[in-house]
DOFILUM-119967 format. One line per field, with one value per residue (C-alpha): residue number from 1; residue in three letters; x, y, z. Coordinates in steps of 0.5 Angstrom, whole numbers, plus 500, padded with zeros to 3 digits. Example, Ala and Ser with C-alpha at 12.3 -4.5 7.8 and 13.67 -1.06 7.14 Angstrom:
2
i [1,2] .
aa [ALA,SER] .
px [525,527] .
py [491,498] .
pz [516,514] .
END
This chain:
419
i [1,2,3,4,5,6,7,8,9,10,11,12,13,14,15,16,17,18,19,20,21,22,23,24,25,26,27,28,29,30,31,32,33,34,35,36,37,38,39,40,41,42,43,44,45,46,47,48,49,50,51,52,53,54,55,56,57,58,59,60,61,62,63,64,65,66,67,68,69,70,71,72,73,74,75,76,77,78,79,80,81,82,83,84,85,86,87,88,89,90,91,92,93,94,95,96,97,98,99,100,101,102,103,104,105,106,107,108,109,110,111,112,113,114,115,116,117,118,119,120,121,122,123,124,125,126,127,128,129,130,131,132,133,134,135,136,137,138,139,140,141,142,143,144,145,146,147,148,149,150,151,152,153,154,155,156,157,158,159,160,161,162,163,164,165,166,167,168,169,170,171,172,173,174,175,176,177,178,179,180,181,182,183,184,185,186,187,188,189,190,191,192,193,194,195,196,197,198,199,200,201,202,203,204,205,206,207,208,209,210,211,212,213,214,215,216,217,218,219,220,221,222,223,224,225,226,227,228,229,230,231,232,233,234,235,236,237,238,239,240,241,242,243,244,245,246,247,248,249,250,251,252,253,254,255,256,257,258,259,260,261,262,263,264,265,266,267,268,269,270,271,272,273,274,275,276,277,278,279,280,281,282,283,284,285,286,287,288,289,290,291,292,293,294,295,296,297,298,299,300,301,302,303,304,305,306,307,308,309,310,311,312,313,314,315,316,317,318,319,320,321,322,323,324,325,326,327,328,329,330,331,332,333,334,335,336,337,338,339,340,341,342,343,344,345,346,347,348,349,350,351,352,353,354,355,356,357,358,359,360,361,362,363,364,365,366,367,368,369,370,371,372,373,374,375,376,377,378,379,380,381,382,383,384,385,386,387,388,389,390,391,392,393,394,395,396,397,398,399,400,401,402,403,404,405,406,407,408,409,410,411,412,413,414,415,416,417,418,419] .
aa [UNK,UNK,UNK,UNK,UNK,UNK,UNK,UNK,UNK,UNK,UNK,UNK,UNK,UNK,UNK,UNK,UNK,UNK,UNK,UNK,UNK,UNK,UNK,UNK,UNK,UNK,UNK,UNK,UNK,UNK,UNK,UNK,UNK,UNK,UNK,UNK,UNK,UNK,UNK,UNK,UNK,UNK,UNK,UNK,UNK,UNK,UNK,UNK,UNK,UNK,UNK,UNK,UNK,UNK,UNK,UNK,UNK,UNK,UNK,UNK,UNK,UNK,UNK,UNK,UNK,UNK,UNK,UNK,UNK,UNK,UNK,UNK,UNK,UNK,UNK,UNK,UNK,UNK,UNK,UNK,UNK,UNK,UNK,UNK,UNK,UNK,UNK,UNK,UNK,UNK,UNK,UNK,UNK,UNK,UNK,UNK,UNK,UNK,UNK,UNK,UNK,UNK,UNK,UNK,UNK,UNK,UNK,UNK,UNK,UNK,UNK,UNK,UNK,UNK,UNK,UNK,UNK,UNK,UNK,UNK,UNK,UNK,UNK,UNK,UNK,UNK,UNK,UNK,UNK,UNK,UNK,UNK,UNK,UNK,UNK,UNK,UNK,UNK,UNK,UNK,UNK,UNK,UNK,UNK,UNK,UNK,UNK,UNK,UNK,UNK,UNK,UNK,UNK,UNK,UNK,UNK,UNK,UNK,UNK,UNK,UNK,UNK,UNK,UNK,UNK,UNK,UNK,UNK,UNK,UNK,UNK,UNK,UNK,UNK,UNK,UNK,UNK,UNK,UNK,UNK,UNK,UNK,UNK,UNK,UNK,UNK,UNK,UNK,UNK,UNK,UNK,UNK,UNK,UNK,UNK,UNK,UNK,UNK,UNK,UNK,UNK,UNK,UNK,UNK,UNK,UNK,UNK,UNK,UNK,UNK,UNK,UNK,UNK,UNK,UNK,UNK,UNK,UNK,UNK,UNK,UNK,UNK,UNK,UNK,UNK,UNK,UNK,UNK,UNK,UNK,UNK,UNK,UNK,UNK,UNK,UNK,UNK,UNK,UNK,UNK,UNK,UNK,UNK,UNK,UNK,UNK,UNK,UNK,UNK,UNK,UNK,UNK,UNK,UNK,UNK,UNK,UNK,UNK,UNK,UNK,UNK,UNK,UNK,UNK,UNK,UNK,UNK,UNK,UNK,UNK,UNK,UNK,UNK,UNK,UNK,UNK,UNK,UNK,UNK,UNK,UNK,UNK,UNK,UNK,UNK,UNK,UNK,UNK,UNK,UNK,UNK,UNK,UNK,UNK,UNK,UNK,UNK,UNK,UNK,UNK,UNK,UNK,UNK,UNK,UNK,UNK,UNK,UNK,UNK,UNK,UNK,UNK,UNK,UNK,UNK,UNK,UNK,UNK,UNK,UNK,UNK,UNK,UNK,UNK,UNK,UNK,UNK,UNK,UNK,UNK,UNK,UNK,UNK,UNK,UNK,UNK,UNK,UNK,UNK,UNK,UNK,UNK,UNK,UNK,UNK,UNK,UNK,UNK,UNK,UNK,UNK,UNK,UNK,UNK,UNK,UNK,UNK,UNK,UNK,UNK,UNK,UNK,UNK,UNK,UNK,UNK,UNK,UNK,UNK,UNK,UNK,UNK,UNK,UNK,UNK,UNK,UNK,UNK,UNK,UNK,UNK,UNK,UNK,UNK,UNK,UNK,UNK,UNK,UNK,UNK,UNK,UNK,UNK,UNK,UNK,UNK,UNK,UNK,UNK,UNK,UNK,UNK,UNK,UNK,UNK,UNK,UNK,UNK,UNK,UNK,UNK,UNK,UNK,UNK,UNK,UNK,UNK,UNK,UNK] .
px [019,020,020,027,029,030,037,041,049,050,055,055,055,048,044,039,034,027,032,033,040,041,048,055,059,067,070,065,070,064,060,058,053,049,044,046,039,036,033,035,029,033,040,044,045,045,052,055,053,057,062,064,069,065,065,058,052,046,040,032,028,022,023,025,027,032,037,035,032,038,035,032,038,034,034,040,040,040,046,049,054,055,056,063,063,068,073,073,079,081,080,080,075,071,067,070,064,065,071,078,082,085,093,092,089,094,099,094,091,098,099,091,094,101,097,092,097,100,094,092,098,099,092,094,099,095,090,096,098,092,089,082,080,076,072,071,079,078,073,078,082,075,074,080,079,072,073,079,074,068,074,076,075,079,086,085,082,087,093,090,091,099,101,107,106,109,104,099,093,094,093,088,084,085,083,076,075,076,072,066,065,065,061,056,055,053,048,045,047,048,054,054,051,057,062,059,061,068,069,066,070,077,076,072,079,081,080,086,091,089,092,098,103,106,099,097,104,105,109,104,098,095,093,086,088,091,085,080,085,084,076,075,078,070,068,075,074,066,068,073,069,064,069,070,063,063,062,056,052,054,061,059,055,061,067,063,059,064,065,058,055,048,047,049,055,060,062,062,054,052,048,043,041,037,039,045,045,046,053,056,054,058,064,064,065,070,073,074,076,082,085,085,087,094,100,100,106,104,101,100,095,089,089,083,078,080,078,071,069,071,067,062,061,062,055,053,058,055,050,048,045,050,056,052,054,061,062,059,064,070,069,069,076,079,085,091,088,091,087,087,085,083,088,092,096,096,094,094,087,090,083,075,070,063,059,062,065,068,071,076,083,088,097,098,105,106,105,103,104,111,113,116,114,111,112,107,101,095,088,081,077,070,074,078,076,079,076,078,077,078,083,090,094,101,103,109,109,113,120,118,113,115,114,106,104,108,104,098,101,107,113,114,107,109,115,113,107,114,117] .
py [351,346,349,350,345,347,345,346,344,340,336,329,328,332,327,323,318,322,327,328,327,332,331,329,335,332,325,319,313,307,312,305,303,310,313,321,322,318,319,315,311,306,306,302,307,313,309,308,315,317,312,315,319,325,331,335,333,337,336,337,341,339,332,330,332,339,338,336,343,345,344,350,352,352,359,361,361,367,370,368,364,357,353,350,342,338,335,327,324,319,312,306,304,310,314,320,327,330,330,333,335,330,331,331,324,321,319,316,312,310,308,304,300,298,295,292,289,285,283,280,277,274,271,268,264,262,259,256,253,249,253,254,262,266,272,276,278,284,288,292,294,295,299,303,302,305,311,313,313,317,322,323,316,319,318,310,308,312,309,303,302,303,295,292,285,281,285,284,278,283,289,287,285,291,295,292,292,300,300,297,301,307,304,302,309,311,306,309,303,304,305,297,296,299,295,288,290,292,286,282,286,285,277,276,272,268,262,264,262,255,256,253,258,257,258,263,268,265,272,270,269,263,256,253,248,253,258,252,251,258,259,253,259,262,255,253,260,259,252,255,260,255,251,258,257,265,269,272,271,277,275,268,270,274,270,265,270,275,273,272,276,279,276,269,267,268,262,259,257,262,266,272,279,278,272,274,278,286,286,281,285,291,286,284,292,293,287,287,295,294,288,292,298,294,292,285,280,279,286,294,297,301,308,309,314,309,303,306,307,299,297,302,298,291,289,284,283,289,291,298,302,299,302,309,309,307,311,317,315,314,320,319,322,318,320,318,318,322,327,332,339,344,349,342,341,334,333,328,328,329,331,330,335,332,338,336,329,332,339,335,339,338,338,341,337,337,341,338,343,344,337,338,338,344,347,343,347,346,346,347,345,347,355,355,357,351,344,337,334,327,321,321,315,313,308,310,317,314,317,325,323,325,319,320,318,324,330,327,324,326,323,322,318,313,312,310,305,301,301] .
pz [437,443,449,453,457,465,466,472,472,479,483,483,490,490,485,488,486,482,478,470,468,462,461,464,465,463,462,463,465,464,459,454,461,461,456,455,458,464,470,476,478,482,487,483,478,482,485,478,477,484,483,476,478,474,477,475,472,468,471,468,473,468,468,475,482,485,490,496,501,506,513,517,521,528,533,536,543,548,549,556,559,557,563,564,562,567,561,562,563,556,556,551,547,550,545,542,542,535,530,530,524,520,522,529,529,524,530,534,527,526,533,533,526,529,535,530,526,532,535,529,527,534,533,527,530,535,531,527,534,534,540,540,539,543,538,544,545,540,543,547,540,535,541,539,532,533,537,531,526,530,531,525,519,514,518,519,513,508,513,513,506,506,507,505,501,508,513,508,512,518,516,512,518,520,515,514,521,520,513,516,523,518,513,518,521,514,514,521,525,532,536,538,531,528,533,532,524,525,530,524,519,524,524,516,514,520,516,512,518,516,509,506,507,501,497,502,501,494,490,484,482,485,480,479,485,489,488,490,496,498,496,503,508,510,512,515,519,520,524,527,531,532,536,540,542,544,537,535,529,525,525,523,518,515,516,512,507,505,498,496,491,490,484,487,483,489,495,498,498,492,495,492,494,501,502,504,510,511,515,509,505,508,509,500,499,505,503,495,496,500,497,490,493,497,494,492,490,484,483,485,488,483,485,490,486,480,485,487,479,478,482,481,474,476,476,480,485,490,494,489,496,500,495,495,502,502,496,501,506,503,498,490,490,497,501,498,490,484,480,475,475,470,471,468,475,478,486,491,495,502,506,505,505,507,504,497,495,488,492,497,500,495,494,488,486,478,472,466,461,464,465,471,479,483,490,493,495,499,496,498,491,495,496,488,482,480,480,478,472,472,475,474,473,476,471,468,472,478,475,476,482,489,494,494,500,505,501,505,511,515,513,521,521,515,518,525,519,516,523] .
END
């Protein structure tokens, strides 16, 4: 008889590169990409695996790598009096020491993206005037946007991504700006490393304030002609940084490489793997991922776990290590994305759990066996017998669906967002 295989169900978030996957546990979205069995040899499969959208795995202890040992908890201290810190009075831009829940940043978050918004839209104008630009005049709000993402990261970026079509380029920025302040602390970068990232990120589209109105706000798909007028806003906006004398080269660099591809099919200079640097890398995965996920005139956003799972299967386009890492920074199942549960419930996503990216906290609003809505419920999946089982659709659900956004954000916050 052959022998037993040692077989161990895990979380997907727990993967990591030298294990045996054995067997996928429930629906596998892009399952023709995959063999049943297979090791993860490399970082791009672990990101397809991790961008799934598939909860659980089997693993083969025999033929791979456990999940990683939990560290060593350090010794607690003696007991005794902790000695009192003075509170240091808030100013902007400062770092903030350690999170703070979710609920309690959103007000805050919204203000950070209604500022962002005007000061993005005034520097447009500015540009459109014919004034020369001055890169240094966003630092104040990447500030802003930097300490809000240190605080609590899922507040700005699920915010972000609530746009209407008119505000779309501002906000845009912004949300970009936020992505990569995140995305950057994920890959380890320091503080001003992340900074000079989200200030690449807040200007990456400037050039696009040199468009044609009429091509840039055209309420549908764009011609071959309009698309080959809109493929010239990096250089356009490379030039226009230069002429400020005062950008750095990481947002340079962005601003005319953030629609390169890593297997050298993007533009404008077709650049490959490293010769496209790490932090237009980062902007390529930012970018594509809030401009799929916002409304467009011509089309609504994707849902943002079904978002993750596309661009995990476009192969090519990203850098695989980079996208493992944003995919840990925004969650499988971001804010804001609907899912499935086994108990046959629906759920909006409406907070992460960092400790397990396929266990967030959800609301519970719809039965699917009853066809009807429920009393919306909070649910920690990571402290629930129940668990989710795939992404969920909104296509054709939109007459039975509450208004979606306020089970996760305050209606009070989205208000303030529109006004």
């Amino acid at each position: 008889m052959p022998p037993v295989p040692n077989l161990k169900k895990i979380p997907v978030a727990q993967a990591r590169l030298g294990m045996h996957v054995h067997k996928l546990v429930g629906s596998w979205m892009s399952h023709s990409l995959w063999k049943s069995r297979f090791a993860l040899a490399t970082a791009d499969e672990l990101a397809r695996l991790q961008g799934s959208g598939v909860a659980e795995c089997w693993i083969d202890l025999d033929l791979g790598l456990d999940v990683a040992a939990e560290p060593v908890p350090a010794p607690a201290p003696p007991p005794g009096p902790a000695p009192a810190l003075p509170a240091a009075p808030a100013r902007a831009g400062a770092a903030h020491q350690g999170p703070v829940p979710l609920d309690a940043e959103m007000r805050e978050a919204a203000a950070i993206i209604g500022r962002g918004r005007s000061a993005v839209q005034s520097m447009f104008n500015e540009v459109r005037l014919g004034r020369t630009l001055s890169a240094d005049g966003c630092q104040d709000l990447v500030d802003e946007v930097a300490s809000s993402v240190q605080r609590n990261a899922g507040a700005l970026l699920s915010l972000a991504r609530l746009k209407s079509q008119d505000d779309y380029s501002y906000m845009h920025s912004v949300a970009v700006c936020a992505m990569m302040v995140a995305l950057g602390r994920g890959l380890g970068l320091d503080e001003a490393g992340c900074r000079a990232a989200g200030a690449a990120g807040l200007m990456h589209d400037i050039g696009k304030a040199l468009m044609p109105l009429e091509v840039l706000n055209k309420p549908g798909r764009l011609t071959e002609a309009e698309f080959a007028v809109m493929r010239t806003h990096p250089g356009r906006g490379h030039e226009l940084l230069l002429e400020g004398r005062v950008a750095p080269e990481s947002m340079l660099d962005v601003v005319l490489h953030h629609h390169e591809r890593i297997d050298g099919t993007g533009y404008p200079h077709r650049l490959a793997g490293e010769q496209i640097s790490q932090v237009s890398r980062m902007a390529a995965i930012c970018d594509v991922y809030d401009a799929i996920t916002s409304n467009r005139p011509y089309k609504a956003g994707w849902d943002p776990a079904a978002s993750i799972s596309r661009m995990a299967g476009w192969k090519g386009h990203f850098d695989p290590e980079i996208f493992a890492v944003f995919v840990r920074t925004l969650g499988i199942y971001p804010i804001g994305s609907m899912v499935r549960l086994a108990s046959g419930r629906l759920a909006i996503v409406a907070e992460q759990n960092p400790d397990n990216l396929v266990a967030p906290r959800v609301k519970v609003f719809f039965s699917t066996r009853s066809q009807l809505p429920i009393v919306p419920e909070l649910l920690d999946l990571s402290r629930s017998s129940d668990h989710i089982v795939g992404r969920e659709s909104r296509d054709g659900k939109a007459g039975r669906l509450p208004r979606l956004d306020e089970l996760w954000a305050d209606p009070e916050v989205l208000r303030a967002m529109k006004a």
